[in-house]
DRENDREN-946121 format. One line per 5 residues: number of its first residue (from 1); their letters; for each residue x, y, z of C-alpha. Coordinates in steps of 0.25 Angstrom, whole numbers, plus 5000, padded with zeros to 4 digits. Each point is the difference from the previous one (the first is absolute). Layout:
BEGIN
NUM> a> X Y Z | ...
This chain:
BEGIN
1> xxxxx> 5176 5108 5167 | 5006 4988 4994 | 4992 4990 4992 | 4999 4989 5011 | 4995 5010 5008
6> xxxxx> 4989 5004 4992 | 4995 4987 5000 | 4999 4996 5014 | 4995 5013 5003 | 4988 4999 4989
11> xxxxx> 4998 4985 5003 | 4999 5004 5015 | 4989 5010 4997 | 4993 4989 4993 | 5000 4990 5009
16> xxxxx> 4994 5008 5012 | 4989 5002 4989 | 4999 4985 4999 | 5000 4998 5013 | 4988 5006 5002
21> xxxxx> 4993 4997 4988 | 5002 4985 4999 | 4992 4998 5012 | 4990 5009 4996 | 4998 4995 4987
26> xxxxx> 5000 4984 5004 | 4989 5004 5012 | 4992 5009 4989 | 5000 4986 4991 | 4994 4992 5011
31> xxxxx> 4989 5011 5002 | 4996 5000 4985 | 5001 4985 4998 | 4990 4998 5012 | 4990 5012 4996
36> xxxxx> 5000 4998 4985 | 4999 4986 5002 | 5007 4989 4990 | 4993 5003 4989 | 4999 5017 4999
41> xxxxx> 5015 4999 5003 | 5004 4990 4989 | 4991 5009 4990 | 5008 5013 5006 | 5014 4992 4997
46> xxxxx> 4994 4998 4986 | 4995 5012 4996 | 5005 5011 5008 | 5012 4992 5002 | 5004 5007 4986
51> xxxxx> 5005 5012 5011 | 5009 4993 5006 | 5006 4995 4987 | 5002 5014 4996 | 5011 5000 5010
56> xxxxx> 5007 4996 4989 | 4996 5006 4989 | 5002 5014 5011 | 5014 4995 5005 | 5005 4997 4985
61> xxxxx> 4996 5014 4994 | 5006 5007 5014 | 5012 4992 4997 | 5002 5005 4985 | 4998 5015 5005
66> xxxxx> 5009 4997 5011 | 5011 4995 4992 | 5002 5013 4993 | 4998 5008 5011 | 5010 4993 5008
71> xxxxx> 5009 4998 4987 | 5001 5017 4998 | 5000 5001 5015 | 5013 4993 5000 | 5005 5009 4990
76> xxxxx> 4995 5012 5008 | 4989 5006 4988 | 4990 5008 5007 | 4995 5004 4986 | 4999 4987 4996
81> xxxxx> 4994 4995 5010 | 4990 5011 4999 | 4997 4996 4986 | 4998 4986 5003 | 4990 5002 5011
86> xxxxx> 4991 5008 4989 | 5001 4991 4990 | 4997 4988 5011 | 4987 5009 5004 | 4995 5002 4985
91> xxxxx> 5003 4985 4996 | 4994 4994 5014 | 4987 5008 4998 | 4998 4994 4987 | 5003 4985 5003
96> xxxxx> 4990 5002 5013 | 4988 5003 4988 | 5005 4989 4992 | 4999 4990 5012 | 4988 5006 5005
101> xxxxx> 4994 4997 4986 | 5006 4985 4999 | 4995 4996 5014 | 4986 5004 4995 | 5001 4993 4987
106> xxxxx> 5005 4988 5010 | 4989 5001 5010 | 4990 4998 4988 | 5005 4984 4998 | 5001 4999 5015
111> xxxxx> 4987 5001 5003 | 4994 4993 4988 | 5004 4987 5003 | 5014 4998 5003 | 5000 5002 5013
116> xxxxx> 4993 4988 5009 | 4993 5008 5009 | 4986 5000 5009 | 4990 5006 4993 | 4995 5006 5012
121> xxxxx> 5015 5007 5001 | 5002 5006 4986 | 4995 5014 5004 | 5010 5000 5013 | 5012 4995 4991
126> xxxxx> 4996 5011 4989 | 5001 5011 5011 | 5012 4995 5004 | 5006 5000 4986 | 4996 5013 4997
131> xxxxx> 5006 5005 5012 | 5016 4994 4995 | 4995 5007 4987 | 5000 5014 5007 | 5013 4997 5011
136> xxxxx> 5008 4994 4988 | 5000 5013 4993 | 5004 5009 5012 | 5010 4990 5003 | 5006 5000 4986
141> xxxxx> 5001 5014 5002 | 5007 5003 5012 | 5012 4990 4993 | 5009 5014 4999 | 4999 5001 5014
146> xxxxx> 5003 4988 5006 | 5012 4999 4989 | 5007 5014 5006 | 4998 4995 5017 | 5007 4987 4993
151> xxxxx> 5013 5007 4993 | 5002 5009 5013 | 5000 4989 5009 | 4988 5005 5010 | 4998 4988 5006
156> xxxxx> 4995 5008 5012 | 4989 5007 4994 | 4995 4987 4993 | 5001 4993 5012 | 4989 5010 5008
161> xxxxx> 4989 5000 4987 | 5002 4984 5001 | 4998 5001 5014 | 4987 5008 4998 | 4995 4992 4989
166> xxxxx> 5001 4989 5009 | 4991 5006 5011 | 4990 5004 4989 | 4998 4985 4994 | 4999 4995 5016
171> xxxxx> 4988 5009 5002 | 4996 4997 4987 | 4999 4984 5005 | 4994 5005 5014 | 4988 5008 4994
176> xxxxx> 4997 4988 4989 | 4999 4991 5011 | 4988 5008 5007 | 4996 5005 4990 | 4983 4997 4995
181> xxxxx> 5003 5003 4985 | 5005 4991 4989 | 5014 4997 5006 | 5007 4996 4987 | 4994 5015 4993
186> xxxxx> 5004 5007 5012 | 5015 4994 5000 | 5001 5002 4985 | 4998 5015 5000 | 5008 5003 5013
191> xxxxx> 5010 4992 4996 | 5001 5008 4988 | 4998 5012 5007 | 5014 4997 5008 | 5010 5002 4987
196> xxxxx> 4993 5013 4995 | 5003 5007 5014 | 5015 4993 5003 | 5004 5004 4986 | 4995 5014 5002
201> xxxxx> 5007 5002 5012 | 5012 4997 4993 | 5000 5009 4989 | 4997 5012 5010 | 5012 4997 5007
206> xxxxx> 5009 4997 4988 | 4995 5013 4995 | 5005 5008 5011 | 5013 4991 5003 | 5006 4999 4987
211> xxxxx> 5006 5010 4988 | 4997 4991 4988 | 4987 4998 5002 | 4996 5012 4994 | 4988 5000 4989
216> xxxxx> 5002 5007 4989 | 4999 4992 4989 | 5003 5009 4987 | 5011 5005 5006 | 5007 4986 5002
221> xxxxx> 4994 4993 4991 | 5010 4992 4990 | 4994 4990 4989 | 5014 4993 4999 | 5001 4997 5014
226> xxxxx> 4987 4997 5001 | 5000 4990 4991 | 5012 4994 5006 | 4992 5000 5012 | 4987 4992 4994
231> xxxxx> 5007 4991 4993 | 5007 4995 5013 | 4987 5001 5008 | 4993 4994 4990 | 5008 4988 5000
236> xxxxx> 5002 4999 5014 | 4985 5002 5001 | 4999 4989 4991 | 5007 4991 5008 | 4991 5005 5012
241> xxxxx> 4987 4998 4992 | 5005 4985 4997 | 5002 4997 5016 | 4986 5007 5004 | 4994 4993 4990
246> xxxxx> 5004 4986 5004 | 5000 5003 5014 | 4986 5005 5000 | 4996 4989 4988 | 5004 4988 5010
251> xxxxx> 4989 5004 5009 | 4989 5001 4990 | 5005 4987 4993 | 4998 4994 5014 | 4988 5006 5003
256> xxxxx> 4995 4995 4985 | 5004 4984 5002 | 4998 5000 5017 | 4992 5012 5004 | 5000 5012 5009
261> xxxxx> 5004 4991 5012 | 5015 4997 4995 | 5002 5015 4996 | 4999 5001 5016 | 5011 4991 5002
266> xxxxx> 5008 5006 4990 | 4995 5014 5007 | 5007 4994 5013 | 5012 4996 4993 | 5003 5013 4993
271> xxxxx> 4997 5008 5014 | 5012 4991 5009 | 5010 5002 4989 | 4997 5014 4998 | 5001 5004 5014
276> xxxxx> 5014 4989 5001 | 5005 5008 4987 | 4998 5013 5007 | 5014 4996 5006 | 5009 4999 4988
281> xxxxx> 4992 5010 4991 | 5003 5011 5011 | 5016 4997 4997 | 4997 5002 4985 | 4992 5010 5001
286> xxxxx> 5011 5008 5007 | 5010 4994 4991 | 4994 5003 4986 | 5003 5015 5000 | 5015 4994 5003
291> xxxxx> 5002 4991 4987 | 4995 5010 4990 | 5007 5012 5007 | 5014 4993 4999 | 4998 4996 4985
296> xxxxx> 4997 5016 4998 | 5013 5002 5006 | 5007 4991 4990 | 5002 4989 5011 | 4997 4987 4995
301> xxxxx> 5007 4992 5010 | 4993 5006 5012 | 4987 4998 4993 | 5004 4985 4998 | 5004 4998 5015
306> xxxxx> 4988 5006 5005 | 4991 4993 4993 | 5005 4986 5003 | 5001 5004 5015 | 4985 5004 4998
311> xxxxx> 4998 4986 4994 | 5006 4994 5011 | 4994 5008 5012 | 4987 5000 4995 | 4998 4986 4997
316> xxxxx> 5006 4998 5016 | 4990 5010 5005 | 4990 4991 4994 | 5003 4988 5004 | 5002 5003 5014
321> xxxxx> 4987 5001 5002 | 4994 4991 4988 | 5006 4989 5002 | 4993 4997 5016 | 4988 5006 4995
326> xxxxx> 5001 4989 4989 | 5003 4989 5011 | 4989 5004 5007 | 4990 5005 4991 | 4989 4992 5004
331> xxxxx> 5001 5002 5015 | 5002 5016 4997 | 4986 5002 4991 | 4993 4992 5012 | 5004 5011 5009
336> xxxxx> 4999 5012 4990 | 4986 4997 4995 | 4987 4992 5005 | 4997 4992 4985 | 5012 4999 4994
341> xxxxx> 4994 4997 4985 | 5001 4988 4992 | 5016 5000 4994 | 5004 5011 5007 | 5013 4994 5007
346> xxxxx> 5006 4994 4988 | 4996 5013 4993 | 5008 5006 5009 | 5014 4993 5002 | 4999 4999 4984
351> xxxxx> 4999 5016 4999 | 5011 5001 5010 | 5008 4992 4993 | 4997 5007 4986 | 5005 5012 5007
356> xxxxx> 5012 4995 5006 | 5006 4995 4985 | 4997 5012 4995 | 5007 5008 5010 | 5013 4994 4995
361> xxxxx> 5000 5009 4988 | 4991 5011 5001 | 5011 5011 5003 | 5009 4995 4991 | 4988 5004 4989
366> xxxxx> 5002 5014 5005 | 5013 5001 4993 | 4993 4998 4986 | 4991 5011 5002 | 5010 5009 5006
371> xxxxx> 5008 4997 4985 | 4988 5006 4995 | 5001 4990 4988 | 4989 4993 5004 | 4991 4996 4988
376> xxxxx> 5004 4984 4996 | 5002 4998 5015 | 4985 5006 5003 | 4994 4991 4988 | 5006 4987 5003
381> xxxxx> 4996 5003 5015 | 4987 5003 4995 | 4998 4987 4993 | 5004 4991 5012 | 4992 5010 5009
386> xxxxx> 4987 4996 4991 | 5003 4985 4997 | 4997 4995 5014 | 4984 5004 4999 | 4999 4992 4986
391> xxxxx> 5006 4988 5004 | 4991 5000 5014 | 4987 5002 4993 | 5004 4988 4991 | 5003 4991 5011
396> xxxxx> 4988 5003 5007 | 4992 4997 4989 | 5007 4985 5000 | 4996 5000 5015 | 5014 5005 5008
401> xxxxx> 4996 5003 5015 | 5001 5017 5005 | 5014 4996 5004 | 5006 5000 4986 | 4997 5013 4999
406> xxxxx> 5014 5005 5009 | 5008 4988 4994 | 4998 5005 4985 | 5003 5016 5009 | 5011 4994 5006
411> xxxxx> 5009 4996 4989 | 4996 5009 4989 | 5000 5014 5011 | 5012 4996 5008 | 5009 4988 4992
416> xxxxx> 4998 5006 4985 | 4997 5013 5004 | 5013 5001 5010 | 5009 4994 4989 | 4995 5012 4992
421> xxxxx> 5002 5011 5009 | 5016 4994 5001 | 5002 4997 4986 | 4997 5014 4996 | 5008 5007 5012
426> xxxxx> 5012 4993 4994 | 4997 5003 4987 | 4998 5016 5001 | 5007 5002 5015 | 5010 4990 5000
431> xxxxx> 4994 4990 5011 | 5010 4989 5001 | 4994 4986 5003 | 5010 4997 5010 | 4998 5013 5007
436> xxxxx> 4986 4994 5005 | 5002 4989 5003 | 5010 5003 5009 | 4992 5012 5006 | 4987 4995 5000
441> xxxxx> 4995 4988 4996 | 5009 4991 5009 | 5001 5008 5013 | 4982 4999 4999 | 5000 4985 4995
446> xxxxx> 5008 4995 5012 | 4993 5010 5010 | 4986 4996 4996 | 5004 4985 4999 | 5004 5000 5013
451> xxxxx> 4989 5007 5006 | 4989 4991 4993 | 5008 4987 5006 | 5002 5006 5014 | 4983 5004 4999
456> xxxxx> 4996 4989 4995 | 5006 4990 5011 | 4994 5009 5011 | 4986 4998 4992 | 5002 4985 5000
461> xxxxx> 5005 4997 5013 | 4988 5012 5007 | 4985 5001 4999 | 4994 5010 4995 | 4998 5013 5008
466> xxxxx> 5007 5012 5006 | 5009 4994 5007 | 5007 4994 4985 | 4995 5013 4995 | 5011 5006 5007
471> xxxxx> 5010 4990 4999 | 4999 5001 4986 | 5003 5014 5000 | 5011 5001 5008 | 5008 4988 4993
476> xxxxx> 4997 5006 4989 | 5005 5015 5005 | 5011 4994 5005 | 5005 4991 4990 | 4998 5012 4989
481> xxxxx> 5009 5008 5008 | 5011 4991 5004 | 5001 4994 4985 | 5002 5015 4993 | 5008 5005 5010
486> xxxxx> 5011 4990 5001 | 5001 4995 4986 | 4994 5011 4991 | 5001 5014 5006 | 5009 5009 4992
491> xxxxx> 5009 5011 5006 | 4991 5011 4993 | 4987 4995 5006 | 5008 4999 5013 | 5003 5016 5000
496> xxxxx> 4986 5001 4996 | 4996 4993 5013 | 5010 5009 5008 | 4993 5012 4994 | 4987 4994 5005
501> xxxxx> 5006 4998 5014 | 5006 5013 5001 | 4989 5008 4996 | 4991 4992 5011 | 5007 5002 5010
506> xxxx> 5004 5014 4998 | 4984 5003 5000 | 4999 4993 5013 | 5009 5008 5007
């Protein structure tokens, strides 16, 4: 199956996932936020929002397991790969202790007077702490896993447990909602329960499915490899650790300066651009295995172009649904939520426009690490990762507003940070500068251009409701479409969308 192939089919499979997800998710939100309440769900995105932070920290060491899973897959070593799944098992264990031990040591200056929190609440945000304590350390652990159904590209398999996890966390919402116990304690350990039985389900079947996951630990083991192996992880993690820990930091520096009510805001921000990334992170998802399998083959130049296709279809995939949402934010949390809280709508097109910078280079950083040399890349990274948390803490203290927050995110995460990830592809990869700009950052500028100019005469000239609602979105929709298909489609991504014709019409018949 060629390349192309590959990666229509995977993204297919994980956007029939997201299809039914999305929904699920936003409706399980709008539960929560009216059960809990403001208050209980601002002190769960505080405190127990530390889990969904740890998405990072989980994807990031998944990705350094991948990349040399993938990169010996593309050489065609069954042994090695054998020896690298051991070694990730043995060193994945051991980093689950260490974090189960820094979370504790963490909690202790949370609860003793950092945190601006009822008094009344402490005992419920404690549980709920405790509870991210035990599901971090499952999660850490089951990284090997997730690593091997990444490098073989089973999309399909993933699909179905994100699908189930899903239902899980809707009946989760339901039975907080009648529930007569404390509501925030009860989500806190369910919530946490959810991982531990996903993750497990995975490893049985990875088990069972694949060759190299094979435990057997003395008879793999290699102390120089395996030292490769941590020094890569390790700085990877280290770049990981950098962006959990401002990501996370941001919401208890709001909650120091403005309390517990703007971490709900910020709660409703992260949710919409998490669901809205959902559609370009299923392209990289299915695309990473790609970059580092052709630089195991020795094929540069493929790694190069699929990156910067990456970069330009993910940012696209974004943006086609971003930037109406960002038109129409306000009008949309009316109808989403009954309180929408104080913030939340500039909270929102801010994070939205966060994660649509960033989309511009992400892929491309996927070509440092498929290198492998990635330890001045990672430290620089981490620096500019950690600075924005030191600089809002500063300005808050000289009386900024909450907004500042996402403008000191904005140019240190997506205008610095980007800069970086391209600076370093050219050094180690041979990134030219022209290549893109050529290939990505003009064909997005003048799509999205167009598209907030076209949306935002329909808002101005309309009052709100559904009616500009949906005018918003089809000019949008259409304008998008007409813009990169007449003046920015290439001839490979016109055989790509052949292939995608062909295959639906040859299952429809």
């Amino acid at each position: 199956m060629s390349i192309a192939n590959r990666v229509i089919k995977n993204t297919g499979f994980l956007y029939a996932k997201m299809g039914i997800t999305m929904f699920i998710s936003l409706y399980t939100t709008r539960l929560i936020l009216n059960a809990l309440g403001v208050t209980d769900f601002g002190i769960f995105n505080v405190v127990g929002g530390a889990i969904a932070m740890l998405g990072f920290l989980h994807a990031a060491m998944a990705g350094a397991t991948q990349r040399f899973m993938s990169f010996y897959e593309g050489k065609g070593d069954i042994n090695m790969q054998k020896r690298i799944f051991n070694i990730s098992f043995v060193l994945h264990f051991c980093i689950a202790l260490f974090v189960g031990i820094l979370l504790l040591f963490a909690g202790y200056f949370f609860f003793n007077g950092f945190l601006t929190i009822p008094e009344e609440r402490i005992y419920a945000a404690k549980v709920v702490f405790g509870c991210l304590i035990i599901s971090t350390m499952f999660t850490v652990m089951s990284v090997p896993y997730e690593a091997i159904l990444n490098s073989h590209e089973n999309m399909l398999y993933y699909s179905i447990v994100g699908v189930i996890e899903s239902i899980l966390k809707l009946a989760v919402a339901i039975y907080i909602v009648y529930t007569e116990a404390d509501k925030l304690i009860i989500y806190g350990v369910l919530m946490a329960i959810i991982p531990i039985i996903i993750l497990t389900v995975m490893r049985i079947y990875c088990h069972k499915k694949y060759e190299e996951c094979t435990i057997s630990i003395k008879r793999y083991w290699d102390y120089v490899f395996m030292k490769e192996m941590t020094s890569f992880a390790g700085f990877n993690l280290l770049g990981a650790s950098s962006s959990m820990i401002t990501q996370y930091g941001f919401g208890v520096v709001l909650n120091s300066f403005f309390g517990p009510v703007l971490n709900a805001a910020q709660g409703v921000a992260n949710q919409i651009s998490g669901q809205l990334m959902v559609f370009s992170n299923n392209m990289m998802k299915a695309v990473n295995p790609v970059i580092s399998k052709s630089e195991g083959e020795g094929n540069r130049t493929l790694m190069l172009d699929t990156s910067l296709i990456s970069c330009k279809f993910s940012y696209l995939l974004l943006a086609f649904f971003a930037i109406p949402f960002i038109i129409e934010t306000e009008f949309i949390l009316k109808v989403w939520l009954k309180n929408i809280p104080e913030w939340a709508v500039l909270f929102v097109r801010l994070q939205l426009l966060k994660s649509l910078v960033e989309q511009l280079t992400f892929m491309i950083s996927r070509t440092v690490v498929a290198q492998g040399d990635i330890k001045t890349y990672t430290v620089v990274k981490s620096i500019i990762n950690i600075l924005p948390i030191i600089i809002t803490y500063i300005l808050f203290n000289f009386g900024s507003p909450p907004y500042v927050l996402y403008i000191v995110w904005i140019f240190f995460w997506g205008i610095l940070g980007g800069y970086t990830n391209i600076f370093f592809s050219r050094k180690l990869c041979g990134l030219q500068y022209s290549s893109y700009f050529n290939k990505v950052l003009l064909p997005v500028s003048v799509i999205s251009l167009v598209m907030i100019a076209l949306g935002m005469a329909m808002k101005l000239l309309l009052d709100s409701g559904i009616l500009r609602l949906l005018l918003v979105g089809l000019l949008t929709t259409v304008t998008y479409l007409l813009v990169y298909y007449f003046f920015f489609i290439t001839e490979m991504e016109k055989n790509m969308l052949k292939n995608i014709k062909n295959r639906v019409f040859k299952f429809k018949k």
